[in-house]
C-alpha positions in Angstrom: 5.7 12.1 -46.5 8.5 11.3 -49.2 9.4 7.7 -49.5 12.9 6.0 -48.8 14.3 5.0 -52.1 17.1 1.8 -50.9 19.5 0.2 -53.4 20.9 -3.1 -52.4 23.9 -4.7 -54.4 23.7 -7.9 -54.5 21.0 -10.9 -54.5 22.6 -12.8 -52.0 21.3 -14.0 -48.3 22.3 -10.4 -47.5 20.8 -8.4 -49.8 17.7 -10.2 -49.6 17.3 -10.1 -46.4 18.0 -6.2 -46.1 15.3 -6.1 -49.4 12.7 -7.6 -47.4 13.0 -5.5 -44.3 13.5 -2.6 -45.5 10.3 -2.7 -48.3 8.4 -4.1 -45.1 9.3 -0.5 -43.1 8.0 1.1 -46.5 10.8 2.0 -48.5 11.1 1.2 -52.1 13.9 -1.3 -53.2 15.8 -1.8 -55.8 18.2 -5.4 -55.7 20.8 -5.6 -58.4 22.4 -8.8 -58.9 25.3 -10.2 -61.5 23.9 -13.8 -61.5 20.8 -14.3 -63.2 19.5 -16.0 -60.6 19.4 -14.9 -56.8 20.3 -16.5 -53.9 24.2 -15.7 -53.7 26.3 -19.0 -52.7 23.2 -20.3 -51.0 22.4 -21.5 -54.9 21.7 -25.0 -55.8 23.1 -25.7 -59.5 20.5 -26.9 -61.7 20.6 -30.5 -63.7 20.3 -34.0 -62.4 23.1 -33.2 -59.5 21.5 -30.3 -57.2 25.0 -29.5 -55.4 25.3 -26.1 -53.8 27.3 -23.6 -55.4 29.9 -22.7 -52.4 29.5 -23.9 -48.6 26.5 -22.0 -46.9 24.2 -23.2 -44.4 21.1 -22.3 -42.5 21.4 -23.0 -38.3 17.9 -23.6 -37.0 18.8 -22.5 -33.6 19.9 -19.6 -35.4 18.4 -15.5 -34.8 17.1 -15.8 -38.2 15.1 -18.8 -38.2 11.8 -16.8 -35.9 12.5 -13.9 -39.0 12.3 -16.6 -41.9 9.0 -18.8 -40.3 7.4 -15.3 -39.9 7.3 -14.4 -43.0 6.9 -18.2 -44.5 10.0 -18.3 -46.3 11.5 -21.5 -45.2 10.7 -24.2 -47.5 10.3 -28.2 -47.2 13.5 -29.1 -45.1 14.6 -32.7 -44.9 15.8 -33.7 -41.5 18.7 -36.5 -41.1 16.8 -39.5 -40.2 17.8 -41.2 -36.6 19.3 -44.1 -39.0 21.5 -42.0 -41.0 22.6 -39.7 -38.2 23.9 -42.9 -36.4 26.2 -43.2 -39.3 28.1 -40.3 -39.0 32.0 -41.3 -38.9 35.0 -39.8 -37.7 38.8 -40.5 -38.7 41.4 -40.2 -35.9 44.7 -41.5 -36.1 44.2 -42.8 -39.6 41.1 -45.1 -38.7 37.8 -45.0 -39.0 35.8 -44.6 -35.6 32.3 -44.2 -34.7 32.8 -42.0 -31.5 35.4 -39.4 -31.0 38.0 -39.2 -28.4 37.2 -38.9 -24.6 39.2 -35.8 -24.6 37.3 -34.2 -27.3 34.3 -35.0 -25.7 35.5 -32.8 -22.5 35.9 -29.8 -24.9 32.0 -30.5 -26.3 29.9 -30.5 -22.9 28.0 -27.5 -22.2 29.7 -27.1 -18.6 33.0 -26.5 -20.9 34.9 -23.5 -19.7 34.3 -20.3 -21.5 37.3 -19.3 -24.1 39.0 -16.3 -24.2 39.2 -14.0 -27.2 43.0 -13.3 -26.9 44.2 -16.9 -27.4 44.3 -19.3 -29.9 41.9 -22.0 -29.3 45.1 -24.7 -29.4 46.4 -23.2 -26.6 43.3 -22.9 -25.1 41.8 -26.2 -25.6 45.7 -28.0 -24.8 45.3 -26.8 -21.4 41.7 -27.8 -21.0 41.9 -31.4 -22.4 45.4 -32.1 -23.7 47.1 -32.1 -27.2 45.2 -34.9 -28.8 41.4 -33.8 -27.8 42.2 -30.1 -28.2 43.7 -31.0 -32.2 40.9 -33.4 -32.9 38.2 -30.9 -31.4 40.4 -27.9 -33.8 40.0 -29.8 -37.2 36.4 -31.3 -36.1 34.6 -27.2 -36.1 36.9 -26.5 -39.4 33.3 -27.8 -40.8 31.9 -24.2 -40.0 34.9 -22.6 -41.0 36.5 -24.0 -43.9 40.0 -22.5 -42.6 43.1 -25.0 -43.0 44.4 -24.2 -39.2 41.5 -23.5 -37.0 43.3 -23.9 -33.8 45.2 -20.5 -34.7 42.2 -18.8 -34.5 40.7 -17.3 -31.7 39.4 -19.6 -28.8 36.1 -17.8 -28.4 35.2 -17.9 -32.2 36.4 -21.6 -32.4 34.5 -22.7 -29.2 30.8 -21.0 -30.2 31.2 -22.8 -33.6 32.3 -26.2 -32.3 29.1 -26.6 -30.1 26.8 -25.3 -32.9 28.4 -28.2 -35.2 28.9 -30.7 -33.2 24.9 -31.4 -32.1 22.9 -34.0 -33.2 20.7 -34.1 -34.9 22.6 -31.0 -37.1 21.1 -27.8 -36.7 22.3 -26.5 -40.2 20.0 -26.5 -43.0 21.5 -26.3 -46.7 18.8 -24.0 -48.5 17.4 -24.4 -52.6 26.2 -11.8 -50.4 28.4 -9.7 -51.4 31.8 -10.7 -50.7 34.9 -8.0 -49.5 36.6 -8.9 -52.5 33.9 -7.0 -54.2 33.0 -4.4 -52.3 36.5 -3.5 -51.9 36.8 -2.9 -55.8 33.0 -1.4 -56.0 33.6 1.2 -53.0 37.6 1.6 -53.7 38.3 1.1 -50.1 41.2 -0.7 -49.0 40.5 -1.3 -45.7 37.2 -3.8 -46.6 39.7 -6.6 -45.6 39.6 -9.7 -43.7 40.3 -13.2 -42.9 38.6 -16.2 -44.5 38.9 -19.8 -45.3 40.3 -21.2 -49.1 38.1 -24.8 -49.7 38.7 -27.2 -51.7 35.0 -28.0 -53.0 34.5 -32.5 -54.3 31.3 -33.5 -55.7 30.7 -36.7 -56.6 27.8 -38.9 -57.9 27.8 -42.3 -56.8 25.7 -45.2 -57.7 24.1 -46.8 -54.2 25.1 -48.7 -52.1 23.7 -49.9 -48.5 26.1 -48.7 -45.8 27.5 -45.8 -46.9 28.0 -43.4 -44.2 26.1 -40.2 -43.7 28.9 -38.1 -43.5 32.6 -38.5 -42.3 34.8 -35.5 -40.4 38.1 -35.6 -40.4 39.9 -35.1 -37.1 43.3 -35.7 -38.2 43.5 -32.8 -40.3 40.5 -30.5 -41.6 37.8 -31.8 -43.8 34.2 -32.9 -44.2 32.3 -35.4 -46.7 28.6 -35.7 -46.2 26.2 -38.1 -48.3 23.4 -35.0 -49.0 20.9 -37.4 -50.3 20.6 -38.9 -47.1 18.5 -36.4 -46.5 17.5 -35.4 -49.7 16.6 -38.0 -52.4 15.7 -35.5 -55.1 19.0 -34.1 -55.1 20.2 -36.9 -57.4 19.0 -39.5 -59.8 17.2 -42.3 -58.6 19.9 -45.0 -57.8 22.5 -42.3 -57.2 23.9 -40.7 -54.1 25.4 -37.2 -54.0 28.5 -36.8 -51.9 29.9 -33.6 -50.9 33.2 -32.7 -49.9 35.0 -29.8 -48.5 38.5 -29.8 -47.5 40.3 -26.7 -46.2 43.5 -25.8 -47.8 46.4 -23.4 -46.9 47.7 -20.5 -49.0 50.6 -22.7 -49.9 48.8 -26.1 -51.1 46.8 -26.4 -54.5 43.1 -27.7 -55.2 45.0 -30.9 -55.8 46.0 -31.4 -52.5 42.5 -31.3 -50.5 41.2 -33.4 -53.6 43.7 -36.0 -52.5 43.0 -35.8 -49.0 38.7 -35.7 -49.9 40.0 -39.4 -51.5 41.7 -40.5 -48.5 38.3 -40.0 -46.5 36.3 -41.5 -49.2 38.4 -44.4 -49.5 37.8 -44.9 -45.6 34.1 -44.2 -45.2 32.8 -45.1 -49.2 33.8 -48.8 -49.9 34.2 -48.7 -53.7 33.3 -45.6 -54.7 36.0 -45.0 -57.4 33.7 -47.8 -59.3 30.7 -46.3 -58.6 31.1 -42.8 -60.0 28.8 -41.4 -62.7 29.1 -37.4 -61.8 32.5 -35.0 -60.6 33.3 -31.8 -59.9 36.2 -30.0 -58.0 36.3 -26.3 -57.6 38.3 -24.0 -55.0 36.2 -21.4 -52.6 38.3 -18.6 -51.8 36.9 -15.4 -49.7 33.7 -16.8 -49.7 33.0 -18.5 -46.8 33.0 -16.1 -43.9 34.7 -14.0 -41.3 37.3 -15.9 -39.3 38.8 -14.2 -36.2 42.3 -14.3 -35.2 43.1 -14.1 -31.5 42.7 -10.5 -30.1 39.7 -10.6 -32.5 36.3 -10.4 -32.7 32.9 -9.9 -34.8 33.2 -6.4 -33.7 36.4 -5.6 -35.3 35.8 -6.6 -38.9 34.9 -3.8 -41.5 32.0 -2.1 -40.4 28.2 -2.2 -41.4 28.1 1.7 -42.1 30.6 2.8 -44.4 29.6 6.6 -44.5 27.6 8.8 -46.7 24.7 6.4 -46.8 27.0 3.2 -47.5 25.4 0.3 -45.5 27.8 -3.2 -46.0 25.7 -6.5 -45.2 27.6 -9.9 -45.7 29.3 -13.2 -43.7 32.3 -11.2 -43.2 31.5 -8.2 -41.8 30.6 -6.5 -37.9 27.8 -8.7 -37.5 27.9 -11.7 -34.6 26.5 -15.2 -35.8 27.8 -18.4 -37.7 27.8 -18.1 -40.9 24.5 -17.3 -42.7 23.7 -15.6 -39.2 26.1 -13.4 -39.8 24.7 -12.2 -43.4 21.2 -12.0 -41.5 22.5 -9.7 -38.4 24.4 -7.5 -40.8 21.6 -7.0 -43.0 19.2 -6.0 -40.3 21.6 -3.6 -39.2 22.1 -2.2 -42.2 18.6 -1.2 -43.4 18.1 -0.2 -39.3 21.3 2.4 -40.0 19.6 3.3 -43.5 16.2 4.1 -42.4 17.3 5.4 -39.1 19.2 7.9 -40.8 17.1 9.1 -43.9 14.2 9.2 -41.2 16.5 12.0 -39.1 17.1 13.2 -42.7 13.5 13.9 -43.3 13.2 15.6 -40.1 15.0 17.9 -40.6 14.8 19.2 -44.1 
């Protein structure tokens, strides 16, 4: 019987996944990738500061997590200890707070109200728990997706995301695609379009210092800082602590703005850490951190997985359901599904 010859573009979470399947069903595989490395945006830069290269995470509750421990390709994770999960801060109104408001916290239980996929979740989430819960609740899931106005997106997409987020311990994972943007310009098709967030990315090196928080979210306007090497030491220098910060910013404002507003946050929750900084970096994310639905919207209306004449798309912002990485996983399964599905039929009837 002749053998299924695959070519996957791209080393990403995507294309790795669709590699693996589809040379487990027997096909042979070919992955080109531009980097020199794989691993897509789920890269960790090397040197002394082991800072991911663009905001990507792994959700253990996730579809993909049975796939991955199957074929013993998760590696050593580093859970948040109980003492540095207690430590997770939230500003509201300007202050720092430990817990967040009792209206947020009506918008969080699992007895919550299921959201519609034709309204925006600030509408929603206003009539469920009021102006202040349903904004604090809005900027609060912006940490899964890195859009500067989540409460215009669709209720149902905002609502699965702020549960996943908001558990503790954390279900994501940061691990040791490709985007629209290029397969748009590889495949010449306009129509490989769709929303996504722009992030302003802050990484900082600090020298220790005993009660630092683990992370701090932002419910005033969208943003998250977390301290990685609480649950990583290795990730910097010994004596050092690496912060991470990513603050959504509009079309309209600059990298400059979300750096100022990552300061405000550290000035809150990092006592002195202007003084303590050995490392820094700033970069912008743009189209490259997932599928974001507008109301009316959903999963199944972005650009398809099969684009025709044996064109199979896998990525975080295509057809696929999941949060984030999931979404990469699903789409990838489905594509090498498609691919063989069809070359099988193929084969059957030359």
């Amino acid at each position: 019987m002749q053998r299924i010859t695959l070519t996957v573009v791209g080393g990403g979470l995507a294309g790795l996944t669709a590699a693996v399947t589809a040379a487990e069903a027997g096909a042979k595989v070919t992955v080109y990738e531009a980097h020199h490395t794989l691993g897509g945006r789920a890269r960790t830069a090397e040197g002394p500061y082991r800072t991911n290269e663009g905001p990507h995470a792994l959700y253990s509750c996730g579809p993909h997590w049975t796939w991955l421990r199957q074929r013993d390709l998760i590696g050593p994770l580093a859970p948040v200890p109980p003492l540095e999960a207690a430590r997770l801060r939230l500003r509201h109104k300007g202050a720092l707070r430990r817990t967040p408001p009792f209206a947020m916290l009506k918008l969080l239980r699992r007895t919550a109200q299921q959201a519609p996929v034709d309204v925006d979740f600030m509408t929603w989430a206003t009539e469920q728990a009021g102006e202040e819960g349903a904004r604090a609740a809005a900027n609060h899931a912006a940490i899964s997706l890195f859009h500067h106005d989540p409460g215009s997106l669709s209720a149902a997409f905002v609502q699965e995301r702020l549960r996943r987020t908001a558990k503790l311990p954390p279900e994501a994972h940061h691990p040791r695609a490709t985007s629209l943007d290029a397969a748009r310009r590889l495949l010449g098709d306009d129509s490989l379009a769709w929303d996504s967030g722009r992030t302003a990315l802050v990484d900082l090196a600090v020298r220790t210092r005993r009660g630092d928080a683990f992370a701090v979210s932002d419910l005033d306007a969208p943003g998250w800082i977390e301290r990685r090497t609480a649950q990583d030491r290795s990730l910097a220098p010994a004596g050092e602590q690496l912060l991470q910060g990513q603050i959504p910013i509009a079309p309209h404002e600059s990298r400059a703005d979300g750096v100022a507003r990552a300061e405000q946050l550290l000035d809150l929750a990092f006592a002195g850490w202007r003084e303590r900084v050995t490392w820094r970096r700033e970069a912008v994310a743009q189209g490259r951190t997932g599928a974001v639905d507008l109301p009316g919207t959903s999963w199944r209306d972005r650009p398809a997985v099969d684009r025709g004449d044996g064109v199979y798309l896998a990525g975080d912002q295509v057809a696929a359901p999941g949060v984030l990485s999931e979404v990469s996983f699903n789409s990838a399964l489905t594509a090498v599904s498609l691919a063989l599905g069809r070359h099988t039929l193929d084969l059957k009837q030359a």
